[in-house]
N, C-alpha and C positions, 0 to 999 in steps of 0.2 A: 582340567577336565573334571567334570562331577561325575555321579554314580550311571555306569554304565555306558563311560564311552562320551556323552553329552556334553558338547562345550558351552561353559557359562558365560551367558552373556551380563556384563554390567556396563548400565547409560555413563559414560563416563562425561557428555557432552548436549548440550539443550539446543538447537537453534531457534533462535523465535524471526518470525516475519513481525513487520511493524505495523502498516493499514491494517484497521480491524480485523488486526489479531491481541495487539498491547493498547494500541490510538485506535478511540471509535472516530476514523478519518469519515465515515457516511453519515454519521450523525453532522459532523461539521459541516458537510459540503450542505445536507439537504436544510440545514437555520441553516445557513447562509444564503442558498438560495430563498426559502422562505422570507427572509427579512429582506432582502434586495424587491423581490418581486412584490413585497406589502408597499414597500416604497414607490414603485412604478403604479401601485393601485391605485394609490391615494392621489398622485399626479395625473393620470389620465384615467383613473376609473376602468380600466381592464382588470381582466379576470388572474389573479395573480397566481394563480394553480393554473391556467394555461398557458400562463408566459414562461413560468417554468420549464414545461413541456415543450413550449416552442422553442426558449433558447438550448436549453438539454439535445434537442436534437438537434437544432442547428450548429452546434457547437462541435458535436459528433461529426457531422459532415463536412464542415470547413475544417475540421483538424484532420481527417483523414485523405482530404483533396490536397494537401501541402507534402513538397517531396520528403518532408522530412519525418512524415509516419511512418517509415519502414522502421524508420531508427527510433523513433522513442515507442514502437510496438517491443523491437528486440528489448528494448532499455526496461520496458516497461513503464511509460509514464500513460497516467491516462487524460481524457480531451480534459476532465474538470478540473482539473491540475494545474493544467495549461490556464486555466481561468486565474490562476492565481502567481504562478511560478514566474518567476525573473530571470531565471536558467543562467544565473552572471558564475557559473562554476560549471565544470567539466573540461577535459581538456581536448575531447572531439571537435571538431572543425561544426557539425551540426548543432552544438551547446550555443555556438552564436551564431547559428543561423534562428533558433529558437530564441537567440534573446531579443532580436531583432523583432522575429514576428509576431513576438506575446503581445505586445502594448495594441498591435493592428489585430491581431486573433479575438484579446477579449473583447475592444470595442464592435468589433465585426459579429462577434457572438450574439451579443443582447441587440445591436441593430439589426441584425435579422431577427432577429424572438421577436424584438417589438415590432415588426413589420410582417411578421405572419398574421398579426395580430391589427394590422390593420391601422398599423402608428409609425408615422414616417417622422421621427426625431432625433438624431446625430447628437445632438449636443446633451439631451436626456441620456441614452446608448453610452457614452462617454462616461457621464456620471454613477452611472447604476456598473458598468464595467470596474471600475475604481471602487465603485462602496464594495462588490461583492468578494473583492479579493481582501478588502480590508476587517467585511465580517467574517472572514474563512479565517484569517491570522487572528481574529478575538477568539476562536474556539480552540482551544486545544483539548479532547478530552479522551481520557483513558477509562479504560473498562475498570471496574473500581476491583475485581479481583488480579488486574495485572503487578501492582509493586509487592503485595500479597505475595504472588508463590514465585516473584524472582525475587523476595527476600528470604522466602522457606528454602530457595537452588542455590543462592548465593554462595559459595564457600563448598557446597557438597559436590557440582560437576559445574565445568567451564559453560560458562553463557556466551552465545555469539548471535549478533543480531544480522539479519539476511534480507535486506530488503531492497525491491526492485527501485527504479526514478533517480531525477535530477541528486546530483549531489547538494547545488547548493538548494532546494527544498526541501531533500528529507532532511538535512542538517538544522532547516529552522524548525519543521517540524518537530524534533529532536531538543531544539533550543527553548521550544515551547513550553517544554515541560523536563526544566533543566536535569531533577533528579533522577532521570532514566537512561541515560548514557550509562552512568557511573556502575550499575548492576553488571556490563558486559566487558567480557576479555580482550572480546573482537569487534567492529562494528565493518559490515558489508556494504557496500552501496553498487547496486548495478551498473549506474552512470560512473564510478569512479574506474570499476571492474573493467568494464566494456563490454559486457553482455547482460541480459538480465535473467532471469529464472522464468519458463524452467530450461534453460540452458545446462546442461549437464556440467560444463567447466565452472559452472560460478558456485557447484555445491562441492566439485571437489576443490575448487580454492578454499572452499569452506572448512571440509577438512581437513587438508594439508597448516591453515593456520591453528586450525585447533590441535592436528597432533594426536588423531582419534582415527578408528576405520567406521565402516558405515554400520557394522552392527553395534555400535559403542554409540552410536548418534542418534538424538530426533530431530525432527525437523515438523517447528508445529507453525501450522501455516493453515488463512481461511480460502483460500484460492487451490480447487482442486485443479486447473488446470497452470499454477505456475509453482506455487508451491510444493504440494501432492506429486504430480507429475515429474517434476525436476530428481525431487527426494526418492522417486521411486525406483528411475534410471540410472540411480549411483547407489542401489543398494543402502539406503539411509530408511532406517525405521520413519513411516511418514504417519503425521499426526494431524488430522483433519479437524480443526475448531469450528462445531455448527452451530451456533447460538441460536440461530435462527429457524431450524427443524426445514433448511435446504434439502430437497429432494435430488437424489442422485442418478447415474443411471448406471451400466456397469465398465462402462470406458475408460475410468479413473478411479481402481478401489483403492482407498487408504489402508493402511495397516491397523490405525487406531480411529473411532472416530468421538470426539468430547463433547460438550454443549458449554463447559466451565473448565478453566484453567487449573483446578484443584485437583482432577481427575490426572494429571500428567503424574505427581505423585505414585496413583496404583499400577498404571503403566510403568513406570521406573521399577517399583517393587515386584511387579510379573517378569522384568526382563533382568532381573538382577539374579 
C-alpha cells in the first residue's frame, strides 16, 4: 500500500497485438495491391486504382456470402487475408473448409474486379490472384520504432503477443521477419485459441498464461473495437496505438491513447 491507503500499481506485463501495431500489415496489402493492379493495367489498359476498388469490394462480398464468415468474423481473419492465406493450419473443421475455398475466393475476387470493370478474362483473374498473394508474402514490414521499445521491455516486464487470424498465416507473417518471435514469453493466436478478441476469454487466457491481474497488464492494440474493447471487459489497462490522428467517438474510450510506441514507457512510469 502507498501513502494513504492507495494501492500501487506496477505494469508487471505488455501485451502487444501484431497487424499494425508491430507489422505495418496495410502498408503490405495496399503495394500489393498497387503492384498486381499496375500489372492488370499494362495488360488491358484499365484504370488500376479502380480495379483496386472493384476487387476490394468484391472481395468483401463474396467473403462474407460463404457460410464460413461467421467463424473467421469470431476468429478475426479479414477478406484480404483471405487473398493471400492457405489456411493449411487450425484444428477447426472450418480451417479446411477455408483451405478448400482460398484458391476459388482469390481467383473469384479479381474475376469479378476485372469484370466490374468491364474485362471478361479468367485465365488473366488466375494470374493477377497468384502474383497478389505472392507480392503480399514479398512485404513484410514493421514500424521502424517496434524492435526499439520491445528491446527497451525485454527483460523488465513479460511480453506476450495477442493477435487475432489463421494460425498458419500469422505464423508466416511471424516467419517474415524471423527476429520478432524471440522478444515474447507467450505467443496468442485466435485461430489456435478458438475465439478471437475482443472476446473476453482470449484476454483472460492472456492473463492466466502470463501469471499477472488486469491492473498489472497493458494491452496495446490499434483496433478500438477488438483490441480496446476486449482489454476493456476484463479490467486490462487498454492502450490505443493512433498513428494515424483516427477520429474517435465515445463508444470505446481507451485508457491510454499513443501515436508512437515510445510513449508506452511514460504510461509504465505513471502506473508504477
Amino acid at each position: 500500500m502507498g501513502e494513504g491507503g492507495v494501492v500501487e500499481v506496477t505494469i508487471k506485463a505488455v501485451c502487444f497485438d501484431l497487424d499494425d501495431t508491430l507489422l505495418w500489415d496495410d502498408r503490405s496489402v495496399k503495394e500489393a495491391f498497387e503492384e498486381t493492379c499496375r500489372k492488370a493495367e499494362a495488360v488491358t489498359g484499365c484504370n488500376s486504382i479502380e480495379l483496386e476498388a472493384a476487387v476490394r469490394r468484391e472481395a468483401r462480398e463474396l467473403y462474407e456470402s460463404y457460410e464460413t464468415f461467421s467463424f473467421t468474423k469470431m476468429i478475426g481473419i479479414n477478406p484480404f487475408e483471405g487473398l493471400w492465406a492457405n489456411f493449411s493450419a487450425g484444428e477447426q473443421p472450418e480451417f479446411r473448409q477455408l483451405e478448400e475455398l482460398a484458391p476459388i475466393y482469390r481467383k473469384e475476387s479479381w474475376r469479378r474486379g476485372l469484370l466490374a470493370l468491364g474485362i471478361a478474362n479468367d485465365e488473366l483473374a488466375a494470374e493477377l490472384a497468384e502474383g497478389f498473394a505472392a507480392e503480399r508474402r514479398e512485404r513484410a514490414y514493421v514500424y521502424e520504432e517496434t524492435f526499439q521499445i520491445l528491446q527497451e521491455l525485454k527483460g523488465k516486464v513479460k511480453l506476450l503477443l495477442l493477435t487475432n487470424g489463421c494460425p498458419a498465416l500469422q505464423q508466416e507473417k511471424l516467419d517474415g521477419v524471423p527476429e520478432l518471435s524471440g522478444y515474447f514469453d507467450k505467443v496468442i493466436i485466435s485461430g489456435s485459441f478458438g475465439k478471437g478478441k475482443p472476446d473476453s476469454t482470449i484476454f483472460k487466457h492472456a492473463l492466466e498464461q502470463l501469471g499477472t491481474e488486469p491492473e498489472e497488464t497493458l494491452m496495446v492494440g490499434d483496433k478500438l473495437t477488438t483490441d480496446i474493447r476486449g482489454a476493456l471487459s476484463v479490467g486490462i489497462n487498454a492502450v490505443w496505438i493512433n498513428r494515424d490522428e483516427k477520429t474517435r467517438n465515445d463508444e470505446i474510450v481507451p485508457d491510454y491513447e499513443i501515436s508512437h510506441l515510445s510513449q508506452l514507457h511514460q504510461i509504465i512510469a505513471e502506473l508504477a
